[in-house]
N, C-alpha and C positions, 0 to 999 in steps of 0.2 A: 468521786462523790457526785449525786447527781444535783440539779436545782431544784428539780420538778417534785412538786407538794405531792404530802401522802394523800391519797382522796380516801384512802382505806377499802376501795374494793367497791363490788355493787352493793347499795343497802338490800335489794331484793332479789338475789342473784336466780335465776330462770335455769343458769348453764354452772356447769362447772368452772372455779375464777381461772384455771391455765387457759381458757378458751374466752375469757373476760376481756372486752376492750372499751375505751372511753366512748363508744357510739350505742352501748347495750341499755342507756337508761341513767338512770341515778345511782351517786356516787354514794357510797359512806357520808363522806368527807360535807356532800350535798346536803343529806338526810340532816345531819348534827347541827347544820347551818339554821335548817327551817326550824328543827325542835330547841333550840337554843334560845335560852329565855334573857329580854333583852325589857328593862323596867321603861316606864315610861320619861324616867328624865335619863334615860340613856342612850348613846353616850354624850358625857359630860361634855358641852361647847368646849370646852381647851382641848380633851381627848379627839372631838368632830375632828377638830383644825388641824393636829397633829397629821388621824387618817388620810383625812383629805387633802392634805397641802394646800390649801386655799383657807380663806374669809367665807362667814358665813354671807349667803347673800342677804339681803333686806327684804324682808317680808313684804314690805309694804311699798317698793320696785319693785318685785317679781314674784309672786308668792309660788309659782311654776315653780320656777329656778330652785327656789328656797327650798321646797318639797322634794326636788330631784333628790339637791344635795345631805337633805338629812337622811330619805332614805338610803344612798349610797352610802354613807357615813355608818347607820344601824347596819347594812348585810358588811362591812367589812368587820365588823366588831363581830357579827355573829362567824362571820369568817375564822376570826382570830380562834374564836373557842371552841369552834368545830375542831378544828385545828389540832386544839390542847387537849379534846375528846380522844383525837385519834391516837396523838404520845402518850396519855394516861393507858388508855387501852394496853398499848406496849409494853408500859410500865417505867415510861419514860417520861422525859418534857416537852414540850411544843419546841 
């Protein structure tokens, strides 16, 4: 079995996918990422903390800092459901 996530193929494939590799562009997996709807109180500070293994920084120490890590925190969630996009696809689970 392997480790390596389903990206689900190119979203805009130019080539046929046997001739497909990870340097031709955007992934499926990519695509579901960016269109994946993510509210504005999301995700919830305990969920952030989980994603991220860390504390939130102090906005008001670092507001940089602070900003990195909530967007890191939102594209892993949207990560998550791109993810689930691609096992539903299948007919499966994430």
């Amino acid at each position: 079995m392997s480790d390596r996530i389903d990206n689900g193929g190119p979203a805009f494939p130019a080539c046929n996918e046997a001739n497909y590799n990870d340097t031709m562009g955007m992934t499926l997996r990519d695509w579901f990422a960016g269109q994946a709807s993510v509210g504005v109180d999301e995700p919830h500070p305990d969920v952030a903390k989980a994603l991220m293994r860390s504390e939130i920084p102090n906005w008001a120490d670092d507001p940089i800092a602070a900003t990195f890590w909530w967007a890191e925190a939102e594209a892993k969630l949207r990560y998550i459901r791109a993810d689930a996009m691609i096992a539903a696809r299948k007919g499966g689970a994430a």
